[in-house]
C-alpha positions as CSV (number, residue, x, y, z in Angstrom):
1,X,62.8,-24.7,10.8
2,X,63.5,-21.6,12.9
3,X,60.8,-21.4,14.8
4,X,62.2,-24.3,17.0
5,X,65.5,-22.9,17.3
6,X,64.1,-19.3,18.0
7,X,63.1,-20.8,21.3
8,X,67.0,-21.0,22.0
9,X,67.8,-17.5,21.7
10,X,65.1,-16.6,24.4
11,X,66.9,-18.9,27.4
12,X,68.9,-22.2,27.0
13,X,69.7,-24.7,29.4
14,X,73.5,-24.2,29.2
15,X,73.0,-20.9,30.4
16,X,74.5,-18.9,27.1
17,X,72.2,-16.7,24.9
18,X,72.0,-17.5,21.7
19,X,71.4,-15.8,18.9
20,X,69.7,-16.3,15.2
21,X,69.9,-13.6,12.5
22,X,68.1,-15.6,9.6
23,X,64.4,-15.1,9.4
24,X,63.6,-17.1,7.0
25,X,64.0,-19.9,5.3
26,X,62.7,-21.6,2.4
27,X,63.7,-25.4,0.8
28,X,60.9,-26.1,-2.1
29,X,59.8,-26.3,-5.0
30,X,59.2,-22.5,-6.0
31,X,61.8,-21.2,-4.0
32,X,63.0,-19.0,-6.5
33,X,59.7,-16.8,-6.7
34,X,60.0,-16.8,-3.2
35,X,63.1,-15.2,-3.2
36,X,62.4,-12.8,-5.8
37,X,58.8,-11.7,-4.1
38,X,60.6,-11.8,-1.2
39,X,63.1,-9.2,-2.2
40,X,60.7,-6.5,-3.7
41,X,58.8,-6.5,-0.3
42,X,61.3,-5.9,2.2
43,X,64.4,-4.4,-0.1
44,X,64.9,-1.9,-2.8
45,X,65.0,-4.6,-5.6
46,X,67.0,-2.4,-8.4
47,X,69.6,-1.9,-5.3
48,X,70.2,-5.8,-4.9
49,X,73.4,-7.3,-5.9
50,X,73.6,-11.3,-7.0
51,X,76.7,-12.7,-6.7
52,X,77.6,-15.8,-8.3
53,X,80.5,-17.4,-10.3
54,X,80.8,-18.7,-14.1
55,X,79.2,-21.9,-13.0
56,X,76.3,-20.5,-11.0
57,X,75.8,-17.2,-13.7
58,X,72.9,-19.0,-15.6
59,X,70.7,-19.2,-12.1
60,X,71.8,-15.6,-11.3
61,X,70.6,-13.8,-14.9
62,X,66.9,-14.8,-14.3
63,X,67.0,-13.4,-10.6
64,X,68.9,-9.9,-12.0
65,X,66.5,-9.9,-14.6
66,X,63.5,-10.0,-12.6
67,X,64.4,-7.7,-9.9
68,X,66.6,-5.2,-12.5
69,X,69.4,-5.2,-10.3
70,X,73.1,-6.0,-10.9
71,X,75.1,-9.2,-11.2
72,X,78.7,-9.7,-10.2
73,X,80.0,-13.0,-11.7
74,X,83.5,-14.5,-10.4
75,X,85.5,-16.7,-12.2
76,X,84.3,-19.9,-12.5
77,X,85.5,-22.8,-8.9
78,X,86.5,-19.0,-7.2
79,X,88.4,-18.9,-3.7
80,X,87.1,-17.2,-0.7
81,X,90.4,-15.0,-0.5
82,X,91.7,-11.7,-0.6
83,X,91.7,-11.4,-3.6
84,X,87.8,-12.5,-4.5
85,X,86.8,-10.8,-1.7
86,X,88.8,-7.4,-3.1
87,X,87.4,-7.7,-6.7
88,X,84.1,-8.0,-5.1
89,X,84.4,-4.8,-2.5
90,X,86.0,-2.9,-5.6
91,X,83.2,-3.3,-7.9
92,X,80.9,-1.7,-5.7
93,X,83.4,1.0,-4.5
94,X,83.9,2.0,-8.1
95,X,80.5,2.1,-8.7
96,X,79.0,3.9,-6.0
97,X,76.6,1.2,-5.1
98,X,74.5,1.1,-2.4
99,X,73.6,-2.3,-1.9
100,X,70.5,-3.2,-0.5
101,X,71.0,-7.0,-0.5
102,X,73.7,-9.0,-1.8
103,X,72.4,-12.0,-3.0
104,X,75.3,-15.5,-2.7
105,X,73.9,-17.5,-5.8
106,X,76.5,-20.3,-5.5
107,X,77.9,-22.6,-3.1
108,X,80.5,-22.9,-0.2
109,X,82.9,-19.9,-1.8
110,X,80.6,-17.8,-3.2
111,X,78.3,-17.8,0.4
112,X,81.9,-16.9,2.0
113,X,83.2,-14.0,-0.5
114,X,79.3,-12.8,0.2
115,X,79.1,-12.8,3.4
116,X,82.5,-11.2,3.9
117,X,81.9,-8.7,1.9
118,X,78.5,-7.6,3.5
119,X,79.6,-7.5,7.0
120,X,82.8,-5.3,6.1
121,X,80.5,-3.3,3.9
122,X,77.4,-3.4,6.3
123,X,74.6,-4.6,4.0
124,X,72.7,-7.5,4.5
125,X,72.6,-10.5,2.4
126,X,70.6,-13.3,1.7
127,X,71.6,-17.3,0.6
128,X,70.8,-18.8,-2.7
129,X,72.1,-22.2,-2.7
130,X,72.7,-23.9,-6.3
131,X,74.4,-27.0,-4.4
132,X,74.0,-29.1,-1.2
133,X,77.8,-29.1,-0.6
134,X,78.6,-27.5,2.6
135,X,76.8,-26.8,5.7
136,X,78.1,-22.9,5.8
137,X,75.4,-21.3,3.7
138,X,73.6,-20.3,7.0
139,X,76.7,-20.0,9.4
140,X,77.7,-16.7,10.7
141,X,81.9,-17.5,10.1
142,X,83.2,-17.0,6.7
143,X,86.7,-19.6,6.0
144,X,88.9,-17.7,4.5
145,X,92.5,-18.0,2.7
146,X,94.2,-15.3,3.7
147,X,97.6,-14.6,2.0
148,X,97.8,-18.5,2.2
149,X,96.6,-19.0,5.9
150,X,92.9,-20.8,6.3
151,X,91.2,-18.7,8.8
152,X,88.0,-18.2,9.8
153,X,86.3,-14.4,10.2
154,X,83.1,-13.2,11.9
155,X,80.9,-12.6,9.3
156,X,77.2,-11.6,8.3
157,X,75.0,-14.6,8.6
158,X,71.8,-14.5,6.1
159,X,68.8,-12.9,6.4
160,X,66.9,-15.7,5.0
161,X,67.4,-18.8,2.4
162,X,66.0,-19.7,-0.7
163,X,66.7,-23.7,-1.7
164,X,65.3,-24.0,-4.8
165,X,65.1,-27.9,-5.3
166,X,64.8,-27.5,-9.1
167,X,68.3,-25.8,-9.0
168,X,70.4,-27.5,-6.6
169,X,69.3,-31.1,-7.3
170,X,70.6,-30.5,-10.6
171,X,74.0,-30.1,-9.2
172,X,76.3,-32.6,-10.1
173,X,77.0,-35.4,-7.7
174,X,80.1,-34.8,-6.6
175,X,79.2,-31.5,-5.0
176,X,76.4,-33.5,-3.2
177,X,78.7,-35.8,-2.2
178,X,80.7,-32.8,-0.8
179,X,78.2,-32.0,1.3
180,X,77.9,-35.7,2.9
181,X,81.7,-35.4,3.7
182,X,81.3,-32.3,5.3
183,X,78.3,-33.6,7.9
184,X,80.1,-36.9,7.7
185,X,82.8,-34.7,10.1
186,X,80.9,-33.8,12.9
187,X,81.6,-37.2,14.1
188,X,84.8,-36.5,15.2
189,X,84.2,-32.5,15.6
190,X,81.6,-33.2,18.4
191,X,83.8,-36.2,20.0
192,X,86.6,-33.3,20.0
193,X,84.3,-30.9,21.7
194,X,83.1,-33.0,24.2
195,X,86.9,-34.0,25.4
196,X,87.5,-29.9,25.7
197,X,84.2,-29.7,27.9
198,X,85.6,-32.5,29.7
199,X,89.3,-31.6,30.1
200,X,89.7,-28.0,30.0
201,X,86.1,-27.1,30.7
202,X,85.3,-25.6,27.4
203,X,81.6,-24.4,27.2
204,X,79.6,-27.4,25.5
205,X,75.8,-26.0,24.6
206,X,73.9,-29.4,24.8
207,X,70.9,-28.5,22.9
208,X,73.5,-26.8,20.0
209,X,75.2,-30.2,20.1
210,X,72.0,-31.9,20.2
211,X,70.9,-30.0,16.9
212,X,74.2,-31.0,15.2
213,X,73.9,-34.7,16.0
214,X,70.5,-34.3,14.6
215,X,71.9,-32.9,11.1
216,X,74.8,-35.6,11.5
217,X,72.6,-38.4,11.9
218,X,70.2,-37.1,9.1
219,X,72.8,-37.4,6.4
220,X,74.1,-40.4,8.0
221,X,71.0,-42.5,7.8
222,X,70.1,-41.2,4.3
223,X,73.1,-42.4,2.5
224,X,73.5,-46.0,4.8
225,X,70.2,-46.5,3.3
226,X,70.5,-49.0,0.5
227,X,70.0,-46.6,-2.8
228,X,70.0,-43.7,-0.5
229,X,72.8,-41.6,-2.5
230,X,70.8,-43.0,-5.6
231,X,67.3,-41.9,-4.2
232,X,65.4,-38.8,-5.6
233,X,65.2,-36.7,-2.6
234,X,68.3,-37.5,-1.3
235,X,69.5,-34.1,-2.4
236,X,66.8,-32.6,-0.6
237,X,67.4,-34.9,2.8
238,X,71.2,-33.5,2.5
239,X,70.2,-30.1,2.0
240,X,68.0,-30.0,4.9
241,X,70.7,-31.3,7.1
242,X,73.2,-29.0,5.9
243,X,71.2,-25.6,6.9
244,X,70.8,-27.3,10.7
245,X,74.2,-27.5,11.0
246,X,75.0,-23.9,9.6
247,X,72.0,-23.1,12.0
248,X,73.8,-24.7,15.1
249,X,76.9,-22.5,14.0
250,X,75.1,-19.6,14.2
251,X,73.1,-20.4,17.4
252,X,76.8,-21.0,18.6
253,X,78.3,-18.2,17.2
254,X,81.2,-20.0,16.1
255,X,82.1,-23.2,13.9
256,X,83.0,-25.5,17.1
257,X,80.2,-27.4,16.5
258,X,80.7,-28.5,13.4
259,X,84.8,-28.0,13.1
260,X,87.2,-30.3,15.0
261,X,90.6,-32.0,14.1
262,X,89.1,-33.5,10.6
263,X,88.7,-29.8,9.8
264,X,92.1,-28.6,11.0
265,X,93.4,-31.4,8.5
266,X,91.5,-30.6,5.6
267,X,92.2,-27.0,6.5
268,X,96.2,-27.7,6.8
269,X,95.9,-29.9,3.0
270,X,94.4,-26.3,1.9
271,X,97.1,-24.1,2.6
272,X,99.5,-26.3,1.0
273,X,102.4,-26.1,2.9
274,X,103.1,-29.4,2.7
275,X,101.6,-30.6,-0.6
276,X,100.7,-29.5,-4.2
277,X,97.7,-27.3,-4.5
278,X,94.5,-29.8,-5.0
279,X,91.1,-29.0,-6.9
280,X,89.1,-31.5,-4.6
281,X,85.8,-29.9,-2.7
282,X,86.1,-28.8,0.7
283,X,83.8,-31.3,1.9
284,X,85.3,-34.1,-0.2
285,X,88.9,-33.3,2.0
286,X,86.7,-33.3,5.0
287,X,85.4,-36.2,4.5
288,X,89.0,-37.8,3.2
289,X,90.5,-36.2,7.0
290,X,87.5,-37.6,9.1
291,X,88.6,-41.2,7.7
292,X,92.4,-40.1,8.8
293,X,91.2,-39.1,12.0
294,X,89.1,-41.9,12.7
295,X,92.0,-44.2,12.2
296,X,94.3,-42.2,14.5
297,X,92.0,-42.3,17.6
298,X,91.2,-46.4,16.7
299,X,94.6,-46.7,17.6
300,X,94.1,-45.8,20.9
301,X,90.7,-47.6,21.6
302,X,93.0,-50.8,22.7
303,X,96.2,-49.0,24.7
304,X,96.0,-47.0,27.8
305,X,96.0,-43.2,27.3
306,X,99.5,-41.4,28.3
307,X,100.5,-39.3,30.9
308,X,101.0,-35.9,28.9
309,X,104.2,-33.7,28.9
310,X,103.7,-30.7,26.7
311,X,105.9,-28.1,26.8
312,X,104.5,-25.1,24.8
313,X,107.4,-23.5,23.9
314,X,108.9,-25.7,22.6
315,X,105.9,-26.7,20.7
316,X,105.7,-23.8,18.9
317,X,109.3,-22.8,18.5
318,X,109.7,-20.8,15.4
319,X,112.2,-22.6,13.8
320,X,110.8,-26.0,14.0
321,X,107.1,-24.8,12.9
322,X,108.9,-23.3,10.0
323,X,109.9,-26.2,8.8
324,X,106.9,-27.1,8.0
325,X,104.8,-23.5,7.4
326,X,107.2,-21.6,6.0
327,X,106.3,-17.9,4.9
328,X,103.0,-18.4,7.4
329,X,105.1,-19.7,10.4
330,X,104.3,-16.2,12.0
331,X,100.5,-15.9,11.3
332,X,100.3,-19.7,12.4
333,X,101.9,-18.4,15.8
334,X,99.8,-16.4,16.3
335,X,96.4,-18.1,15.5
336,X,98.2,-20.2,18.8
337,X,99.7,-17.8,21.0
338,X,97.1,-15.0,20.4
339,X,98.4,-13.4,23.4
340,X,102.2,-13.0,21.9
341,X,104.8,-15.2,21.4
342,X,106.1,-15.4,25.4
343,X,101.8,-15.3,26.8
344,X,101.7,-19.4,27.0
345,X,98.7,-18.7,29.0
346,X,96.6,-17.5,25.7
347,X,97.5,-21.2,24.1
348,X,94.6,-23.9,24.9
349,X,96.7,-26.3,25.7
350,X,98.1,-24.1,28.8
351,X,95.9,-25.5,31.2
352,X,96.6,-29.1,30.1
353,X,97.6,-31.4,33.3
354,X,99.7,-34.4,33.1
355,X,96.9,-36.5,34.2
356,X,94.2,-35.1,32.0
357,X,93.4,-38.2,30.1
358,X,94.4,-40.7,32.5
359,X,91.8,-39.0,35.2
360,X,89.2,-39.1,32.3
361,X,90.3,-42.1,30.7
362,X,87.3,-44.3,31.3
363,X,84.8,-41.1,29.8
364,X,87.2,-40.7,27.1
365,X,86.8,-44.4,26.1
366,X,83.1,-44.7,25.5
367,X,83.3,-41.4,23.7
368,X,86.0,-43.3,21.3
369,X,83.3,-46.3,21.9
370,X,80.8,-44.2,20.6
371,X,82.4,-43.1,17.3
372,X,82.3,-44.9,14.1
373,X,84.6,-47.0,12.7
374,X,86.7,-45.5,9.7
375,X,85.9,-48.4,7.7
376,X,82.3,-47.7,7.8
377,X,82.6,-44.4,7.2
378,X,84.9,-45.2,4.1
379,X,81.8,-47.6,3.0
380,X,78.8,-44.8,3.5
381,X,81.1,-42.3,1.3
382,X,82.3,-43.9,-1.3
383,X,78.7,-45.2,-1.5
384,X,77.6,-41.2,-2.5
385,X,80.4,-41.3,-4.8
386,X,82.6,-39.2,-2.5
387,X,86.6,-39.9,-2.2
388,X,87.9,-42.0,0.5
389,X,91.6,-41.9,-0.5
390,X,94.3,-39.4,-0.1
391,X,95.1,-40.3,-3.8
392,X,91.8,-39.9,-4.8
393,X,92.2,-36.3,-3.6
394,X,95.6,-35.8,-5.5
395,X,97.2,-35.7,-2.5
396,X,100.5,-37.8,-1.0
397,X,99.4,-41.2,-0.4
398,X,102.3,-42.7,1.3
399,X,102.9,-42.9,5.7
400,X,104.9,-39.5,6.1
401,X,102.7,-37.2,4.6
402,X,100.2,-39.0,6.4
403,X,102.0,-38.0,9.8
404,X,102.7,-34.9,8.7
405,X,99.3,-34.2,8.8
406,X,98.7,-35.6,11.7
407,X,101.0,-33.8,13.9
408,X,100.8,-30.4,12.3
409,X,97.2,-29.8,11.1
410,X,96.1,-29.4,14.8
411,X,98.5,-26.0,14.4
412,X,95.6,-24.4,12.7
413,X,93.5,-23.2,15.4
414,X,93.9,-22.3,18.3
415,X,90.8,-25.0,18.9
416,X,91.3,-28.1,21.7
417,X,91.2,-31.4,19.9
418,X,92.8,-34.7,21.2
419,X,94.4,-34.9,18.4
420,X,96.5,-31.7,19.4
421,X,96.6,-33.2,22.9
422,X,98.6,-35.7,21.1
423,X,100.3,-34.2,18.9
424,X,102.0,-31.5,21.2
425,X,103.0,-34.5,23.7
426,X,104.8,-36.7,20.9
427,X,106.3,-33.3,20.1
428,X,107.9,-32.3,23.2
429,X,108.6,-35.8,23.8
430,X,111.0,-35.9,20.9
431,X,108.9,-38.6,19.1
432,X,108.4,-36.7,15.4
């Protein structure tokens, strides 16, 4: 697989260079051999660290075992946060270790606690999926919660991956199903990219976006198929798709490709500043905000686009973003206005005309032409099993958490989305 993409990192059309940090990678039957051989020929085994959690412990003994190294086991459904990520630089602070590889033998958290912890550290680490349910294993961000606020940290991408299908297929659905949500996103994540090329004249890498429209559409197709979620390589099929799009991240060297304003909501539900703390996946709220999202932008498929009126300060007074974010109104600020409070300039929304989508209306419509309908998407999820309901997610399901969401998710990143476009104009407007 990255033999293709290597060609990317030697000249690209966009005129960017690229570049890929994981060497190698494996998806099979025997991948866990693989890994192990792989280990003792490039590393000092006995100097490797696995890292996993109580859930993912039984498939990180065997590896320990064989390369008689050390295990570091979080508690079981851990959180890439400060505090995991302190436990984990403590251990081998205390004792002296100098790690040769960290090994992530988990899924979404554990890659991110990993991969933290190795780039602060400066070790190099290597991916051990035991679950298709996000495409980060391969990325080079880590998402992080951060004293409460979901941010996302350059970070050590992998120098390889091991897939073991006789490990993660046994993963229960759900976490599959995760995964689906999670690709199922990049619908609207590449829509929102292309309307920042287009309006503000955000760099958009064609043959990156290319990539994760191939990973999109190869999750897509696998659970429209009729038994697809049902199928025995279906795990596999998502797998595969999942590792492009962390590949296209890293190529990118960031998560725009892959993170838009389905990702800023599932982020916002996450930091629970406006609802109780949930237990669902990451990709299962992705998948629950791509469905929100979808039905936000159908609503303007049949009305002319407005003239915008944003006025920044006022969208990000302090006092009216506390209402909502509370004790992280000032990190939230910031992630906006990275230039200060009074540098409007630093916000992506400063270069914002009037006229931006009425000039581009007729490009912005095929692109909202182009996207899928929320009702099939709610079809092709809850066809894997996944959750296509805010209930189902234990969240509010009732019209003003809904716009809550809406209007103050896009607050998460600093990221150009129509969704903000919108958002800051019904703001200043007085409309919310």
């Amino acid at each position: 697989m990255t033999e293709d993409l290597k060609k990317l990192t030697s000249g690209c059309s966009c005129g960017k260079k690229h570049s890929l940090s994981t060497r190698d990678i494996f998806v099979g039957a025997g991948a866990t051999q693989k890994l192990i051989d792989y280990i003792k020929d490039k590393y000092d085994a006995t100097s490797a660290l696995i890292v996993c959690d109580a859930n993912t412990e039984k498939y990180a003994r065997p590896l320990a075992d064989a390369l008689g190294c050390r295990t570091f086991t979080h508690v079981a459904d851990a959180r890439a946060n400060e505090i995991e990520t302190a436990r984990l630089t403590s251990y081998i602070k205390s004792n002296s270790l100098k790690v040769s590889v960290a090994v992530a033998c988990g899924s979404g958290c554990i890659h991110d606690i990993t991969r933290y912890c190795a780039y602060e550290n400066g070790f190099p680490f290597i991916s051990y999926p035991t679950a298709a349910s996000v495409d980060g294993f391969v990325s080079g961000v880590a998402a992080m919660t951060m004293h409460g606020q979901k941010l996302t940290y350059p970070s050590a991408s992998p120098d390889a991956l091991f897939a073991d299908d006789d490990v993660y297929s046994e993963a229960p659905r759900r976490l599959t199903a995760s995964g689906v949500g999670d690709i199922i996103g990049k619908f609207t994540a590449l829509f929102d990219w292309e309307i920042a090329h287009m309006i503000i004249g955000e760099h958009l890498c064609p043959e990156i976006a290319s990539l994760m429209r191939q990973a999109l559409n190869g999750v897509y197709n696998a659970a429209s198929e009729v038994g697809g979620a049902d199928s025995k390589d279906f795990p596999r099929r998502v797998m595969d798709c999942l590792i492009l799009s962390g590949l296209a991240m890293q190529l990118m060297g960031n998560s725009r490709p892959a993170s838009g304003a389905e990702h800023h909501m599932a982020h916002f539900w996450e930091m629970h500043v406006a609802n109780p703390p949930t237990d669902a996946l990451h990709g299962e709220k992705v998948g629950v905000a791509t469905i929100h999202v979808l039905r936000r932008l159908e609503a303007l498929r049949n009305s002319h686009l407005p003239q915008i009126d944003i006025d920044i300060a006022h969208v990000f007074d302090k006092n009216r973003v506390q209402s909502i974010y509370g004790e992280l109104t000032d990190g939230i600020i910031k992630e906006n206005l990275p230039g200060g409070k009074n540098e409007y300039s630093s916000s992506v929304l400063y270069n914002i005309s009037p006229d931006c989508l009425i000039k581009n209306e007729k490009q912005i419509m095929e692109l909202l032409a182009g996207l899928p309908s929320s009702e099939e998407i709610t079809r092709v999820l809850h066809g894997c099993g996944a959750p296509t309901t805010l209930g189902e997610i234990d969240l509010p399901q009732d019209k003003p958490f809904e716009d809550v969401s809406a209007i103050y998710s896009p607050y998460v990143r600093n990221r150009l989305t129509l969704m903000k476009i919108i958002s800051a104009n019904l703001v200043t407007r007085g409309e919310v």
